[in-house]
C-alpha positions in Angstrom: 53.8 51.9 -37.5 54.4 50.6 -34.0 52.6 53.7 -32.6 49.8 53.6 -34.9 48.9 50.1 -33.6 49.1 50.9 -29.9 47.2 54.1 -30.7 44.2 51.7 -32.4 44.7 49.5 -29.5 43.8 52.1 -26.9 41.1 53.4 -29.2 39.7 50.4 -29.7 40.1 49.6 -25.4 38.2 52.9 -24.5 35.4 52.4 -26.5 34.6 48.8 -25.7 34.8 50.3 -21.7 32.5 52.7 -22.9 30.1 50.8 -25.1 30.1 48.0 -22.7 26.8 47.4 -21.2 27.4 44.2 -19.0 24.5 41.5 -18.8 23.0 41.7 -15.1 24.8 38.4 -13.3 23.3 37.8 -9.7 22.4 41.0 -9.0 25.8 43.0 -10.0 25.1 45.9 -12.7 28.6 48.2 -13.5 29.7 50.2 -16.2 32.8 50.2 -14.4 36.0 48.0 -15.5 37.7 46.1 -12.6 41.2 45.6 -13.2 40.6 41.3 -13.5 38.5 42.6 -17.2 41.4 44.4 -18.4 44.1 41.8 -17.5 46.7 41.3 -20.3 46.8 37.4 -21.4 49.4 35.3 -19.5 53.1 35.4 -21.2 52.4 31.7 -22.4 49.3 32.3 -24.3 50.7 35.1 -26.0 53.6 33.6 -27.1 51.4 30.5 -28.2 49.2 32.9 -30.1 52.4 33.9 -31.8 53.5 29.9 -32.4 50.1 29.2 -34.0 50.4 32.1 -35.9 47.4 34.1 -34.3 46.8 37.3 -33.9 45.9 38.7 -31.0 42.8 40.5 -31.9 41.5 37.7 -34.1 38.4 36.9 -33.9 37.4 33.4 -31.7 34.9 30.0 -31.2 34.5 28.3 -27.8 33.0 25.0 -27.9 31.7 23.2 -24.8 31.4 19.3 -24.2 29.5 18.1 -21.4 30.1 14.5 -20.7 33.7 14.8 -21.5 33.6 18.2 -19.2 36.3 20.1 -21.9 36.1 23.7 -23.4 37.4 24.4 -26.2 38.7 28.2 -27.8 39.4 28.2 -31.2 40.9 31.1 -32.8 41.6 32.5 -36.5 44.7 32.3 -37.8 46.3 34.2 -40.2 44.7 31.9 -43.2 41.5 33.1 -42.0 40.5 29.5 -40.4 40.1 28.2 -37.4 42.5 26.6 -35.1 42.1 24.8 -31.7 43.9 27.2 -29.5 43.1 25.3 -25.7 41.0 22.8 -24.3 40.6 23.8 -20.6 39.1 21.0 -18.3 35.5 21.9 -16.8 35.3 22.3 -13.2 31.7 22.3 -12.8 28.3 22.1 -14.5 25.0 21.2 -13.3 21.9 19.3 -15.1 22.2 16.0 -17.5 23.2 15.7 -20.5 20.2 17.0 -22.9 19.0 20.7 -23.8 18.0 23.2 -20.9 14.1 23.4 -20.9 12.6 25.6 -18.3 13.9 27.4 -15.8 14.7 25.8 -12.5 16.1 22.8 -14.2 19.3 23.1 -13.9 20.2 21.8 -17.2 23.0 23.7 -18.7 22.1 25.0 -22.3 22.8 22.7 -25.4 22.8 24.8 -29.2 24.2 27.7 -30.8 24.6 31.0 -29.0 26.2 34.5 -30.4 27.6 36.3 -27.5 28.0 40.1 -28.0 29.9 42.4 -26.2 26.5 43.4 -24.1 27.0 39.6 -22.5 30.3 40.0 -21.1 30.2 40.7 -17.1 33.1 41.8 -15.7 31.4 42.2 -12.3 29.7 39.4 -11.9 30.0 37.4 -8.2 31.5 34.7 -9.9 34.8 36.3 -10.4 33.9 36.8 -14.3 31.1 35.8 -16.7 30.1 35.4 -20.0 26.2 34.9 -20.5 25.8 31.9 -23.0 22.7 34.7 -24.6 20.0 31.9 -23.3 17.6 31.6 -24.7 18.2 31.6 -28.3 15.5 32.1 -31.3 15.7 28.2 -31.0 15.3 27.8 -27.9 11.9 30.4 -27.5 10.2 28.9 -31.0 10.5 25.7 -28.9 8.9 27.4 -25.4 12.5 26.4 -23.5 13.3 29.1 -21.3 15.8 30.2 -18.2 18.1 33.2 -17.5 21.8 33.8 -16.7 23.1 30.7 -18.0 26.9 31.5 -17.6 30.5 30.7 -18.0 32.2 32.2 -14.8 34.5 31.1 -12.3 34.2 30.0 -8.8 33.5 26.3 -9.6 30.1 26.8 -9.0 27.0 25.7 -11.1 23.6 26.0 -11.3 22.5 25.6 -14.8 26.0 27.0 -15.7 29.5 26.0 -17.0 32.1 27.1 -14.5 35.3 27.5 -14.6 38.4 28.2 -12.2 38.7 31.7 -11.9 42.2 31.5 -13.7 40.4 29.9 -16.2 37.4 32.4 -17.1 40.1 35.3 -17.3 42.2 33.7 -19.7 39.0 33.2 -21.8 37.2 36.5 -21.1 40.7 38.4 -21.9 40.1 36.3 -25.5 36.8 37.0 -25.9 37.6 40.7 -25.2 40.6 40.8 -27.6 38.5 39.6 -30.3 35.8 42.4 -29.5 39.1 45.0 -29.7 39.7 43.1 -33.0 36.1 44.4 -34.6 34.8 41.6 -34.2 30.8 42.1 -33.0 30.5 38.8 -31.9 31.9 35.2 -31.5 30.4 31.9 -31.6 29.6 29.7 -28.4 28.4 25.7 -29.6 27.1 23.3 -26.3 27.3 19.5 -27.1 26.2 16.8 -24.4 29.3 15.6 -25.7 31.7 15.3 -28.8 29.6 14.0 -31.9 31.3 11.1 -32.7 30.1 8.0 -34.3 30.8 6.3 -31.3 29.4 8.5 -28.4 26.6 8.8 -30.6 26.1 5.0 -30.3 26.2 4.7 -27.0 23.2 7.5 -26.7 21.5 5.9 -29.4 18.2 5.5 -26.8 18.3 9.0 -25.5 15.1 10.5 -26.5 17.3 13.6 -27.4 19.3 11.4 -29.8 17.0 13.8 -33.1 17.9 17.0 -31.4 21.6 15.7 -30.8 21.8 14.7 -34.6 20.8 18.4 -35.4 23.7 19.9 -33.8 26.0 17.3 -35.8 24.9 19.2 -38.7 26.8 22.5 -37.1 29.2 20.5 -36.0 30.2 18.7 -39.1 30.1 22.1 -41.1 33.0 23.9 -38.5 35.1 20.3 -38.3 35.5 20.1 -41.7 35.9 23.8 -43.1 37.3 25.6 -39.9 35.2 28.1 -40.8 32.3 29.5 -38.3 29.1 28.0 -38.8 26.3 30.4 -39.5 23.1 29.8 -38.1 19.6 30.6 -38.3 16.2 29.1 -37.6 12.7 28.4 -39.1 10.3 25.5 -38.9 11.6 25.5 -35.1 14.9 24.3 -36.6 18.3 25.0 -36.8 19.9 25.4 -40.3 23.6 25.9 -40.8 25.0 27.8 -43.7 22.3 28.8 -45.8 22.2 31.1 -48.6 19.6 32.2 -51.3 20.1 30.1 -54.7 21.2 31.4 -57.2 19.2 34.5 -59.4 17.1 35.0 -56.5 15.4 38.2 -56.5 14.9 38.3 -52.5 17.2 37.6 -49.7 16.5 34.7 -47.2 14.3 35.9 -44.7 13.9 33.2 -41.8 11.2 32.9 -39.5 11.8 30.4 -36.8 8.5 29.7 -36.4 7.5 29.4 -40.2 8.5 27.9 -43.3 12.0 27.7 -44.2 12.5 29.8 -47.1 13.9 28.1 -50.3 17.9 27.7 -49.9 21.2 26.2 -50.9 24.5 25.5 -49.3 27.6 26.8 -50.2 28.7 23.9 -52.3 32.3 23.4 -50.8 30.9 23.5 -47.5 27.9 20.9 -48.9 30.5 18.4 -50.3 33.3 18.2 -47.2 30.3 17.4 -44.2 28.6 15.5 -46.8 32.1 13.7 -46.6 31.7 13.3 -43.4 28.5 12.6 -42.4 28.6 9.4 -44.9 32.0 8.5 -43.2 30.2 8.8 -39.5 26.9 6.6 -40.9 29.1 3.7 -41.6 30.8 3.8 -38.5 27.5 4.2 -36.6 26.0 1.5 -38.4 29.2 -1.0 -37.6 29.2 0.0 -34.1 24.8 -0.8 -34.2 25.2 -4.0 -36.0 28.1 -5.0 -32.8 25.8 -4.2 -30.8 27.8 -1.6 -28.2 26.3 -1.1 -25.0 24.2 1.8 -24.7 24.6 4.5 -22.0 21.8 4.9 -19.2 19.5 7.9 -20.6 19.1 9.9 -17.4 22.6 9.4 -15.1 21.6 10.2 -11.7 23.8 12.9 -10.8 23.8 16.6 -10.8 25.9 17.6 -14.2 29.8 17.0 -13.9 33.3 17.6 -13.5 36.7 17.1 -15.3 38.8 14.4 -13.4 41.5 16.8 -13.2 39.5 18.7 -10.2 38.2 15.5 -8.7 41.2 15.9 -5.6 40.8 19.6 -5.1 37.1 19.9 -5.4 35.9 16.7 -3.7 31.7 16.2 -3.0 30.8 18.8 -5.9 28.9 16.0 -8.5 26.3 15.2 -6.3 23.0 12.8 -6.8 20.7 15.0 -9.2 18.5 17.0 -7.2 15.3 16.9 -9.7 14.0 13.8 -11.6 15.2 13.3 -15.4 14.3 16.9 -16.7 13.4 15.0 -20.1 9.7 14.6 -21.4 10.0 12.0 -24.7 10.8 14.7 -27.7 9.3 13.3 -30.8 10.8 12.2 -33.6 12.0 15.0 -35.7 11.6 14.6 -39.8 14.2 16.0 -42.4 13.3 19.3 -43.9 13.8 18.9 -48.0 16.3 21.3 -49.5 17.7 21.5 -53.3 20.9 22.2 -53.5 23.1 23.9 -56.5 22.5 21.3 -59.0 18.9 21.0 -58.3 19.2 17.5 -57.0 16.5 17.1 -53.7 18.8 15.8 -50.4 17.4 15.1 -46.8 18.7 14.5 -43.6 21.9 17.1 -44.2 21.0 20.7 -42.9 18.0 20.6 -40.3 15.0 18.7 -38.9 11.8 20.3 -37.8 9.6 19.8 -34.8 6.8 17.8 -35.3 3.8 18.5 -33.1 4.8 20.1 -29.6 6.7 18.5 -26.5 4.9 16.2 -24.9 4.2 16.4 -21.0 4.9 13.3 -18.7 2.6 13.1 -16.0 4.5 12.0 -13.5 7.5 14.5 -13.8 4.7 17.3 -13.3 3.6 16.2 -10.3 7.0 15.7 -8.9 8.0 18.8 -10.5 5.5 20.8 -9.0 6.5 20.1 -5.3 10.1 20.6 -6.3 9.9 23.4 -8.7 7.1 25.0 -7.8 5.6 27.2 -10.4 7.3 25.0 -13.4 6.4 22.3 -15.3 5.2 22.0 -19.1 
């Protein structure tokens, strides 16, 4: 039995080597494995793995939150759910809080990515990388656009979430134990922060508060079931879980630049963030009616760092090096769905773009001395 498993193991490790094509990172282009992509997973993770009852090859979720500079790998358990596995401190990413929009920004990306084995770099000049897969369907419906947008080492950033280079081999060896594991691809989610009621407050006049609120949607669903979140698009929007109702001839075809199709939600799912999201309103509307003080919209510095690398990486967070990268997003209305017992409900699974970015003026003009070539 023993030997079967290693034998699937090494199956399993030569054809990811040999199916691997790596995502171009600055230039580097190999088919070749160094030895820092094949690393084994430090003694302590394993034997955590084996104290949170995971296996190995099980399949993972890495979430990213920018103001509190954390990531975040989750990994299936043996219930088939999953369970926070280690938060590692960011040590560097670049922009402001809010989605990336063009490239040359340096915003980091906000949303939903799928990362497939094609994204993994293990030559990349930042020790190793994972391409976030910007952009998504999302992100081109709604004309946003950039390349490479990483998580490597090297403490470097430039649109980018970096890590130690300690750090992005512990979670490149997960991501590739979870390819060994069959999986075809794991889930990255980018917040400008964790959705709570009361970060939420605080942002409340961040003209990316509707786009924000979206993600909560995603958010809510994988808090509350464990479960992975799956995503698509249409009306420029995302929608989380969706699935044809009931008796219907055709399968859901989504078009994220059309007319969401009619759907439903699995109804455990539906129920539990439903739980949730009425729990959050009440907070949010406590913390509105006190009054909290609201954070400034556009910082003034150039992304972030966790406080844990303050000492050893002194001078890295520097004043921003473009003007505030956001244009005012409008006001995004709910799409209408009818769920399993035919009742109408709003606001739960997805808003929809209204009419198309506006362009400020005055961030073109600095924009094109800056950035030359972009702007709206």
């Amino acid at each position: 039995m023993i030997r079967a498993a290693l034998l699937r193991v090494l199956v399993l490790t030569t054809a990811f080597a040999a199916g691997l094509t790596p995502a171009t990172c600055l230039g580097e282009n190999s088919n070749q494995l160094p030895g820092k992509a094949t690393r084994e997973l430090p003694a302590e993770l394993l034997l955590l793995l084996q104290q949170k009852k995971m296996p190995k090859y099980s399949p993972i979720v890495v979430r990213i939150f920018k103001e509190e500079a954390e990531l975040e790998v989750w990994k299936q358990d043996t219930t088939g759910r999953f369970q926070i596995l280690k938060t590692y401190p960011i040590c560097r990413w670049s922009g402001d809080l809010g989605p990336k929009l063009w490239e040359g920004d340096r915003q980091a990306p906000e949303g939903f990515y799928s990362i497939t084995p094609g994204l993994m770099n293990p030559n990349s000049s930042y020790y190793l990388a994972i391409n976030t897969g910007f952009p998504n369907s999302f992100d081109k419906v709604n004309n946003r656009a950039g390349s490479l947008l990483m998580i490597h080492g090297d403490c470097w950033s430039s649109g980018c979430y970096a890590m130690t280079d300690e750090q992005i081999s512990e979670i490149y060896a997960l991501a590739r134990d979870a390819f060994l594991g069959g999986a075809p691809s794991f889930q990255v989610q980018a917040y400008p922060f964790r959705l709570t009621p009361a970060n939420l407050a605080r942002h409340r006049n961040s003209p990316n508060l509707a786009f924000w609120e979206m993600l909560k949607i995603g958010n809510d669903h994988f808090e509350t079931t464990h479960l992975e979140p799956k995503v698509n698009v249409c009306n420029r929007t995302y929608v989380f879980d969706a699935q044809a109702p009931a008796n219907s001839p055709n399968p859901l075809v989504f078009d994220p630049a059309g007319k969401c199709p009619a759907f439903v939600v699995n109804p455990k799912i539906a129920r539990e963030a439903q739980e949730k999201r009425r729990a959050d309103e009440i907070e949010y509307a406590q913390l509105l009616k006190d009054d909290v003080p609201t954070a400034p919209v556009y910082s003034g510095f150039d992304g972030g760092m966790n406080k844990a690398f303050l000492a050893q990486f002194p001078g890295r967070v520097t004043f921003a090096k473009v003007m505030p990268y956001a244009s005012y997003l409008p006001q995004l209305p709910p799409i209408p769905w009818v769920d399993n017992d035919g009742s109408s409900t709003n606001k739960w699974f997805g808003t929809l773009l209204a009419r198309p970015m506006a362009c400020d003026p005055a961030r073109i003009s600095f924009l094109s001395s800056v950035l030359a070539g972009h702007g709206c």
